[in-house]
N, C-alpha and C positions, 0 to 999 in steps of 0.2 A: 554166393558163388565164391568158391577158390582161387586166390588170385597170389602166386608167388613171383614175386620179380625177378627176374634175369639180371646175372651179374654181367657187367660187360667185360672182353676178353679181357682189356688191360688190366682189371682190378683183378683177374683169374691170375693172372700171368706172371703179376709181382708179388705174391705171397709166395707161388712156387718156387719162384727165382729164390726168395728170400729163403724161403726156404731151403733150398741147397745153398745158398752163401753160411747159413747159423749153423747147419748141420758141419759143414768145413772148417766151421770157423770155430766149434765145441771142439775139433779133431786139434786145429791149430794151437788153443790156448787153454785145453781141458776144459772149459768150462760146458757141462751140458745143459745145453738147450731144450724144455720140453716141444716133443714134436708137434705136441695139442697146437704151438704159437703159428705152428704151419699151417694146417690141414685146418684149424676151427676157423681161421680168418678169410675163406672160402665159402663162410656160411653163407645162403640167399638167404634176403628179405624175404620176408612172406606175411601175408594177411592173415588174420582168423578167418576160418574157412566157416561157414554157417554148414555146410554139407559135414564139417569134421564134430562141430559140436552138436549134431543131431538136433538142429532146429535154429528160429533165430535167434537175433541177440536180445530180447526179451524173454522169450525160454530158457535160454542159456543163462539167464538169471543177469542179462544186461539193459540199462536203460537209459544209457547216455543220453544227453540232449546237447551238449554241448562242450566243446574244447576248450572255451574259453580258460586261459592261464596255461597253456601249450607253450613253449618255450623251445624251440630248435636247437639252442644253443646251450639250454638248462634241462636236458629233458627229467634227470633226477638228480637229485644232491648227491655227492660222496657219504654225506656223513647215512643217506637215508641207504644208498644202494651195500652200503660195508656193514650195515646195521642187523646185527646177526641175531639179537636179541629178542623180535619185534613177535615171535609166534613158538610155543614151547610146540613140543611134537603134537600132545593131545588137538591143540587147538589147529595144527592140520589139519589134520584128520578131521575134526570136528568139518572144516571148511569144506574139503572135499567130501565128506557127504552129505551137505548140504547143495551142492551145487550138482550131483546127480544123486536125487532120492533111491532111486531104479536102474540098475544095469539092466540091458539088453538081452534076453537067453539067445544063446545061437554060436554060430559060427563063421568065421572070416572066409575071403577066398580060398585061404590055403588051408582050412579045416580045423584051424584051432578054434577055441573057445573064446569070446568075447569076456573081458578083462576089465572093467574098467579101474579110472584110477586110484578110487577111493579103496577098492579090492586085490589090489596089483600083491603080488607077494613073489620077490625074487631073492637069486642066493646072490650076495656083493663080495668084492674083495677087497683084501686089505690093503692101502695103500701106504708106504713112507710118508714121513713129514720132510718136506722140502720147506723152499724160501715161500711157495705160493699156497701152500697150504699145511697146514697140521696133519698126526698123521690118521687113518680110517682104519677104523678094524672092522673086517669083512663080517659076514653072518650067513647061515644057511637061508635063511627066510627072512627079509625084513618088511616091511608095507612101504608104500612111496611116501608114506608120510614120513617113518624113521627117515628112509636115506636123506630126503630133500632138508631135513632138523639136524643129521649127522652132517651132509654136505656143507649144509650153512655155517655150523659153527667150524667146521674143519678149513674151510677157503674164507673164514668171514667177509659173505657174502650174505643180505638179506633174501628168507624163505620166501618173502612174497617177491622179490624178484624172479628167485626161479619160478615158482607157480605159475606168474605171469609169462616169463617165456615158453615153460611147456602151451601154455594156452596160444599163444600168437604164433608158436611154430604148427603145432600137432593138433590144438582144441582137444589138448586131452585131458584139461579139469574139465570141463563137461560136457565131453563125448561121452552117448549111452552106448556104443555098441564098434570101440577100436578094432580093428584089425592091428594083429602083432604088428603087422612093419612100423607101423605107428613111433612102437616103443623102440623100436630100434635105431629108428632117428629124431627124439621126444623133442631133443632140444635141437634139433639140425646141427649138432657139431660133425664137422669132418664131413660136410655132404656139401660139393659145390652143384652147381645148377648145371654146369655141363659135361659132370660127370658121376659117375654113381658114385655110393656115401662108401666110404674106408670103413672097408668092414674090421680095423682091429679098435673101431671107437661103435659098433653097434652093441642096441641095450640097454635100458634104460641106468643102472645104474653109471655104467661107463658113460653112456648122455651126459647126464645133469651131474657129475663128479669132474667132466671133462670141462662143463662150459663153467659151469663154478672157477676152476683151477684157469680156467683161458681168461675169465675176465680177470684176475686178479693180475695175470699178463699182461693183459693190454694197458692196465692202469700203471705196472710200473712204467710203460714207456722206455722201455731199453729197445727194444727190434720193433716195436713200430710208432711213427713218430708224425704221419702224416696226417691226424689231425688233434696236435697235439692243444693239449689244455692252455690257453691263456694265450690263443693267439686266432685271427679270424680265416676264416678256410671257405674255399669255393666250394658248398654243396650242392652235389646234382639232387636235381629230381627226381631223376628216373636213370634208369639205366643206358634208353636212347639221348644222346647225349644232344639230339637239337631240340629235347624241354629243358634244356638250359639248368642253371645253375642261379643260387642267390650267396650273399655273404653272410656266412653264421659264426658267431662269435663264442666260442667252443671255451666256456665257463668253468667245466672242472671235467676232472680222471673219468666219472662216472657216465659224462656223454658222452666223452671222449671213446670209450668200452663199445658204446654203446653202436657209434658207428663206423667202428673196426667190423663190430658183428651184422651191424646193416648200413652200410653208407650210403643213404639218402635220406633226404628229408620228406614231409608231405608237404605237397603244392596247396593252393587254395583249395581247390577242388575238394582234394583229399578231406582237409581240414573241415568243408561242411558238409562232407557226407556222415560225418560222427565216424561209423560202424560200417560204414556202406563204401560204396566204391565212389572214385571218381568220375576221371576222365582220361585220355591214354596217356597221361603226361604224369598220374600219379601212383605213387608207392603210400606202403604201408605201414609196414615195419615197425617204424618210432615212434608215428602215431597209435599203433592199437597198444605197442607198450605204454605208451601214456592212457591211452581208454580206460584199460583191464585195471591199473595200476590202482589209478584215482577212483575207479567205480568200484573197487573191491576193496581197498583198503585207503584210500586217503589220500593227501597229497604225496607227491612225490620228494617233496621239500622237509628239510627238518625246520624243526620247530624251534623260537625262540621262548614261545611261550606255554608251551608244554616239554616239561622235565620227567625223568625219571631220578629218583635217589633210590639206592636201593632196590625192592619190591615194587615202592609206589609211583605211582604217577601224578603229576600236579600239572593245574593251569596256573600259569602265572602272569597278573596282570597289577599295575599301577601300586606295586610293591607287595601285593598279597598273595601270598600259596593255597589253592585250596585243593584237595586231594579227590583227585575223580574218578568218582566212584563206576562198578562195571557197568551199569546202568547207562550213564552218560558219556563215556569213554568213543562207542560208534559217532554220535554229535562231534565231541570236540576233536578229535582226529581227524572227522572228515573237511571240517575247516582250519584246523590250524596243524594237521601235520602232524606222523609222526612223533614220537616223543627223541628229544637226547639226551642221552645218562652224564649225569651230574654227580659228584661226590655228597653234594650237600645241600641242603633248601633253608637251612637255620638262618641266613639274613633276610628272607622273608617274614614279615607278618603272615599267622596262622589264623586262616580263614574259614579253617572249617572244611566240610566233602562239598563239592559242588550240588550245583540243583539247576534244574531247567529254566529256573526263573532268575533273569540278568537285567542289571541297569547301567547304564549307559551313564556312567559318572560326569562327563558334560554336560549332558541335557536333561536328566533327567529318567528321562524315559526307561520304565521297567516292562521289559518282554519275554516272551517265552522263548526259547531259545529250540525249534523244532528244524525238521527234513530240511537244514543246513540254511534256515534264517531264523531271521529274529521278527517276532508277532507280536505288536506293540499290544498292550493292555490298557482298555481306555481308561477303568477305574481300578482301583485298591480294592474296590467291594469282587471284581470279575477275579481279581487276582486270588481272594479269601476263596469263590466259588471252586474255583483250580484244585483248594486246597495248599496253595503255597499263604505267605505273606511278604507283605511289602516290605517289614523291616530283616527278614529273610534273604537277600539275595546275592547272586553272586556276581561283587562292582568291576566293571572292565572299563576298563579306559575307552577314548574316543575310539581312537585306531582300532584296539581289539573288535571293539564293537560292529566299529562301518564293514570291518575284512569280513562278518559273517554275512550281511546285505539282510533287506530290510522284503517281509513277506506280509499277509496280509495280518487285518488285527485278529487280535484271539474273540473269540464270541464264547456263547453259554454252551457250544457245542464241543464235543469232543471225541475221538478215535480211541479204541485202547489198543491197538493193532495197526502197525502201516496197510494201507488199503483195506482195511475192515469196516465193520459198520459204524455209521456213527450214533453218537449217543448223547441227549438231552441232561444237562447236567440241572438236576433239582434236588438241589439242599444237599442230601450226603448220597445219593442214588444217581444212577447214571443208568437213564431209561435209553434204549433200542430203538431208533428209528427206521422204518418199514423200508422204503426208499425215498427217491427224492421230493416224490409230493408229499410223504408224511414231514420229510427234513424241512422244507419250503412253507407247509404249514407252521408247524411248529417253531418256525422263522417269524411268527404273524404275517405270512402271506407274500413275504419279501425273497430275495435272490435264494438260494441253496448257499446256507450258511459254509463259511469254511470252518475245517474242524482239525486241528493240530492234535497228534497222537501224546495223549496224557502218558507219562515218563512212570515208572512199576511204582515211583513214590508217590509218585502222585494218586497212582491208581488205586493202590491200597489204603488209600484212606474211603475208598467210595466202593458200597456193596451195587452189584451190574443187576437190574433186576432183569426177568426172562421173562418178561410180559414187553411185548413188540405195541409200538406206538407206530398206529398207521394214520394217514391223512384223512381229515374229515370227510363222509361221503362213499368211502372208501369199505365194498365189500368184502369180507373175510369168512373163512371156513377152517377147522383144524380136518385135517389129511382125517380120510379114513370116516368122516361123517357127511351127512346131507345137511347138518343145519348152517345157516347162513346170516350171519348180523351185519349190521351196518354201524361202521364206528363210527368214534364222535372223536372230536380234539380232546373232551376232557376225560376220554380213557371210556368210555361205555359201549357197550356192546349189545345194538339192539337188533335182537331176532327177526330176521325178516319172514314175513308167513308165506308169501310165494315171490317168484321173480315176477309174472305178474305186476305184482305192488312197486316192483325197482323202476318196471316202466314206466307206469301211472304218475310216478316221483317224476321222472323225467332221467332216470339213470339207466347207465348199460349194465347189460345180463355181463358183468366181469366181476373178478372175485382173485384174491388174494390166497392162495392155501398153504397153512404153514402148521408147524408139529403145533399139536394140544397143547405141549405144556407155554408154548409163547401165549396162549390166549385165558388159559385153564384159571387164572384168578382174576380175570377183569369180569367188572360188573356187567351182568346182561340182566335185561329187562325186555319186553315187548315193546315193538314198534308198532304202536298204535298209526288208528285212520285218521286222526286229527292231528297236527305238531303244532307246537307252540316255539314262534318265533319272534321275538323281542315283544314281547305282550300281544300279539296277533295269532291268529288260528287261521291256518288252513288245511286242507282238503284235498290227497292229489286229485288230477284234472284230466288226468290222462297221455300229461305229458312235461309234468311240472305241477306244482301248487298252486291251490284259488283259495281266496282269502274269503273266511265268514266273518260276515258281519255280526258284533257283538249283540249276543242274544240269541245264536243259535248254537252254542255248544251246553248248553245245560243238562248235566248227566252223562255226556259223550266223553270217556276214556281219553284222552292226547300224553301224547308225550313232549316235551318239553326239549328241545335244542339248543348247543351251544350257537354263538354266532356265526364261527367258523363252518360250522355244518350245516346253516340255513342258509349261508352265502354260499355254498357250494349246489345249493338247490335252487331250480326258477321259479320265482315265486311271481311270476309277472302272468298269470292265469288268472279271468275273468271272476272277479268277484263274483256269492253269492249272497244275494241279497236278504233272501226268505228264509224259509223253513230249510234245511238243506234234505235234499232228494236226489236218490243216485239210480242207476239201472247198469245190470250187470251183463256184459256179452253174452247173449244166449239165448237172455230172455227178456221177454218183456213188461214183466213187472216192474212197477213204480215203488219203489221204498221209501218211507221216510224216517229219518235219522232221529231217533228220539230218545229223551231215557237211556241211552246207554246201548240203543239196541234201532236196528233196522226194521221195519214195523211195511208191510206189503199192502197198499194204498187200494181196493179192490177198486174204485168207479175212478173216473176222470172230475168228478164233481167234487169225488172227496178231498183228489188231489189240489184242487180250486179252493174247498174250503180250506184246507190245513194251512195254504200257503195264505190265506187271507183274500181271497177271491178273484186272484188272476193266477190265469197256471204257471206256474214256476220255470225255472232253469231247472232241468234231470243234467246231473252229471255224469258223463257215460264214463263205464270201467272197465277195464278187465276184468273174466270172469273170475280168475284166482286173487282179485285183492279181493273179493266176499269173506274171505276167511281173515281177515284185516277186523270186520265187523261181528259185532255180536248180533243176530238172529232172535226178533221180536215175533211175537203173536202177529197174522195180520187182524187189520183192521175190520172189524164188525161191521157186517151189511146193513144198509138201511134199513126200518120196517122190520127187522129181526128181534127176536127176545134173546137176551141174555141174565145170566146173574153170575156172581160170584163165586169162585168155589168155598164151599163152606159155609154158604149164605143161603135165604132164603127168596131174600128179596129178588123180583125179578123187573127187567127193566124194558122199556124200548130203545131202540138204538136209531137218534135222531142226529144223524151227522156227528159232528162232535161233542154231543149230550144222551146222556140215558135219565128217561124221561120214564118217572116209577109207576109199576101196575098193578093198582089197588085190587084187582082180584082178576081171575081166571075168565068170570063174565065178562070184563071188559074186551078182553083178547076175543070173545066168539061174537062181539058188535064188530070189533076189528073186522072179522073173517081168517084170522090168524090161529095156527094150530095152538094146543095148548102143552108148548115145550119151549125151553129156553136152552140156548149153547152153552154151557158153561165156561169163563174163563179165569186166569188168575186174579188175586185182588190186583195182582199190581198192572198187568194188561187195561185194566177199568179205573186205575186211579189216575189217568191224563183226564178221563171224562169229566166233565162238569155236571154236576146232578140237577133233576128239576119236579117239581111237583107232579102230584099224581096226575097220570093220562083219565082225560074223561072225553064223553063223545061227542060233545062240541071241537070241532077242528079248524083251525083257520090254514088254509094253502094259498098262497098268492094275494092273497088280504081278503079271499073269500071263504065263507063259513059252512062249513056240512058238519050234517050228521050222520054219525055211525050208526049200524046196525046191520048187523047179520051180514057185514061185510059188504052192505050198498051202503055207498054216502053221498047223502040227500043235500042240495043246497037249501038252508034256512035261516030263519029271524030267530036266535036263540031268545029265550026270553031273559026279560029284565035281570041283572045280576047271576047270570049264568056266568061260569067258569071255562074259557076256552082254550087250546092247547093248540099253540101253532109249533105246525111241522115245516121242515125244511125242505126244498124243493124233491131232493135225492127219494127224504122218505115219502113225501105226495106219492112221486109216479111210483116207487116204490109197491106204494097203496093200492093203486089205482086210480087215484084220485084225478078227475079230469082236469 
């Protein structure tokens, strides 16, 4: 919300006065008076309006947290606010259309067209050089950035002051969609609160050329004196004068300027709402000048330890120069200030271009120097991982040091982008992490690593690879397809055959989808039915993993697990003891898991025999993990003939043995047709072989004889050869 302060009458009342006393008193002693000294010192305070800058002050590209080093009495240095130097015209412009990408299409109330400031293009005129300013040459068409670069160096006045004003009166650096009147009052000169703006100062050029030339007035201090420099003054708060007043101690010309053009300070209140409002007791004014100021460009203060000579700029600490480079110039600026121009840096020791990586020449202690702290480095080897070195860096003194304040330590992670992704630094690659359970993984399991933005030197020593590091466990797919893998911590990528299978894991049907080329060169393999977890096998369960006991994976395909991705699955499902046997939703066949292959258990006896003669644990599944498993022959009925394909031999099929038949007669004592099923060698090489069938039989430890398919109980004779069958094939038989 919009919130401009009321001036109170009195303060209305003695500029005007004063005003007709200068304008008399130009008449009396020739001397002229600009009448800017009258009419601008009538400006209201006023807030940044969130409604003027088309959104809030995070949109607005603001993210103050804090006031801390706010000064009432200091709000900017002289040297910083006369500092005309600090922005050539490009780099205007540059600013201002960063801070609105997009104007607005359309029109105001009064049907003009929406302007904004980075697109502004008006004709100026030329002004004389006076005491207060050099002089201006007009132009048909210039952009807000020329005038605000031509105004500065002509009233030497810093650009970012004015920037800053346009912002805290108008929100017109980044307002998407001004209305003209806007520009007509950009910087509130000549506009008091209770009375409309003197239309011979509307315009923007006329604006910000007027308030330029006004502050230069107020600083010399000839016609107004009343809160003059270097001495302590009653500051209201507000305009209602029972929120009272405190004593501020009015440090120099330039806050002196400052509240000629806003005479109050912020209350508490004020002060911790940052951006925001207070209470009815609070203004705004000098507070959001200080906001805008320090969030945009830096402190308000010049510097003792950043110099310009020349072109260049230097940090200067505990006797050394070192020349800082563009890269690092937004860091040191934003803690130590502005720069001031120096003739010379030759009685410094030459230290080389700056770099991100600083030590703290009392203690020791070498850190990175990032988002305006310093990120102690625990080793020399984290330092080398950076890409910097330890004998590399650039030494500051105690004090320089502590003024930057101390943030957390640096780790193996890193940023190449303020608020971008962060990225796993390994060896000379700088791998992409998913989000924060890939980051949190990839931590070993620990907090979400902090990640300090690697500086363009830094960065350029490490190729970004475009393969995304997701968190073990963790479903993914590339846009635009159906197939679906499950990653692993150490980069693999295993095909999952149905979601199905994700449940039986015990995981959720979620999934990760991102372009192809993040995925396109990591390793994929099949996610087999069996995973191998720290030298253990399991099985999902239906809801998580069951561990088999050693001696039932023989032949069975597994895939093999990092740690991190066995621990992200529940492996606390009931062992299985036997043979392992699964049954799929749908149906009710018995499988057993053999060979490589799922094999269909026909009797309930068989399922007895395979398991070693008590029925097993059946693991129940989902129908879609089937396709998890590879698809065996089923199992041969009891009493049946089989052979081999390609073979001639033919066999009986006695539980889990094929029991040989010496010829076709023997099959017509059986009562058994004369055909055998054929199947593959490899279906029939689990079986165990056994001598020829003859028609002595023993079932139950009693002995028959075959023939013509009745079987007779008898006393074979002396040294006969008997053939004991297993229960299955008796009844199988017929066998009573």
């Amino acid at each position: 919300m919009s919130r401009r302060v009321a001036r109170p009458r009195n303060a209305l009342r003695l500029p005007r006065f004063l005003a007709v006393f200068v304008a008399s008193l130009a008449v009396v002693i020739g001397t002229v008076m600009p009448l800017e000294a009258a009419s601008a010192s009538t400006v209201a305070s006023s807030s940044t309006s969130l409604a003027r800058s088309g959104g809030d002050a995070v949109q607005a590209g603001i993210a103050k947290t804090s006031l801390a080093g706010f000064n009432p009495g200091n709000i900017i240095s002289d040297a910083m606010f006369t500092n005309k130097s600090t922005m050539t015209e490009a780099q205007i412009q540059s600013f201002l259309n960063a801070k609105v990408p997009k104007c607005v299409v359309g029109k105001d109330e009064d049907g003009k067209p929406f302007v904004c400031l980075k697109d502004l293009k008006i004709a100026t005129q030329s002004k004389a050089a006076d005491k207060y300013c050099k002089a201006y040459t007009g132009a048909s068409s210039e952009s807000a950035a020329r005038v605000l670069y031509k105004v500065a160096q002509a009233c030497n006045i810093n650009p970012q002051v004015l920037i800053v004003m346009l912002q805290k009166e108008q929100g017109l650096v980044t307002h998407i969609w001004p209305s003209n009147w806007r520009y007509n009052k950009a910087m509130g000169q000549a506009c008091p609160d209770t009375a409309p703006c003197d239309t011979a100062f509307a315009g923007f050029f006329t604006q910000v050329y007027g308030a330029a030339r006004q502050m230069q007035i107020y600083m010399e201090g000839r016609y107004f004196q009343w809160y003059k420099a270097g001495k302590t003054w009653q500051v209201q708060y507000h305009p209602n004068k029972a929120c009272g007043t405190a004593p501020v101690y009015i440090a120099n010309k330039a806050t002196e300027a400052l509240y000629y053009y806003t005479p109050y300070q912020p209350n508490a209140a004020a002060l911790r709402a940052n951006y925001g409002e207070g209470d009815g007791c609070s203004s705004y004014g000098n507070r959001n000048f200080y906001n805008y100021f320090t969030d945009w460009f830096g402190s308000t203060q010049s510097s003792d330890t950043v110099v310009r000579a020349g072109t260049d700029i230097y940090f200067i600490s505990a006797g050394v120069r070192y020349h800082i480079t563009g890269d690092d110039w937004p860091e040191y600026r934003a803690k130590f200030g502005n720069y001031r121009q120096v003739d010379s840096v030759s009685q410094y020791t030459d230290g080389g271009d700056t770099s991100r990586f600083v030590r703290n020449l009392t203690t020791g202690v070498i850190a990175y120097f990032d988002g305006g702290k310093t990120h102690r480095f625990p080793t020399c080897d984290l330092v080398t991982s950076w890409g910097g070195s330890c004998d590399r860096v650039v030494q500051m003194a105690d004090d320089d040091f502590a003024r930057i304040g101390a943030g957390p330590e640096v780790t193996a992670f890193a940023r190449v982008a303020e608020g971008g992704t962060v990225h796993r630094i390994s060896g000379n690659t700088l791998i992409p992490l998913y989000d924060a359970a890939a980051r949190i993984a990839a931590n070993g399991g620990k907090a979400d690593p902090y990640a300090a933005v690697m500086a363009p030197a830094s960065r350029a020593k490490f190729a970004v690879s475009s393969q995304l590091q997701f968190a073990p466990g963790q479903f993914v797919s590339a846009a635009g397809t159906a197939e679906v893998y499950l990653a692993t911590l150490d980069g693999r990528l295993l095909h999952l055959p149905s979601w199905d299978m994700a449940q039986d894991l015990g995981l959720s049907r979620t999934k990760a989808t991102v372009p192809s080329a993040n995925i396109s060169q990591r390793k994929k393999s099949a996610l087999t039915a069996v995973l191998a977890c720290n030298g253990k096998y399991y099985v999902p369960s239906g809801a998580g993993l069951s561990q088999l006991i050693a001696g039932n994976t023989t032949g069975i395909a597994t895939t093999a697990l990092d740690a991190a991705t066995c621990a992200r699955l529940n492996t606390g499902g009931a062992s299985v003891a036997t043979q392992l046997f699964v049954r799929f939703a749908g149906s009710d066949a018995v499988l057993h898991v053999t060979g490589g292959v799922t094999r269909h258990v026909v009797t309930t006896a068989q399922v007895r025999a395979i398991a070693g003669g008590a029925y097993p644990r059946v693991v129940q599944l989902r129908s879609g993990t089937a396709t998890a498993f590879a698809s065996g022959p089923t199992y041969m009925s009891p009493g049946s003939f089989v052979r081999a394909d390609g073979t001639s031999e033919v066999h009986l099929v006695d539980g889990l043995t094929l029991i040989h038949l010496p010829s076709w007669d023997m099959a017509s004592a059986f009562g058994l047709p004369r055909s055998a099923k054929i199947e593959s060698v490899a279906a029939l090489s689990a079986f165990a072989r056994r001598p020829a069938l003859t028609t002595w039989v023993s079932c139950g430890g009693i002995v028959y004889s075959a023939n013509g398919g009745v079987f007779t109980r008898a006393n074979p004779p002396s040294g006969s050869v008997l053939t004991s069958l297993e229960a299955t094939t008796c009844a199988a038989l017929g066998i009573a």
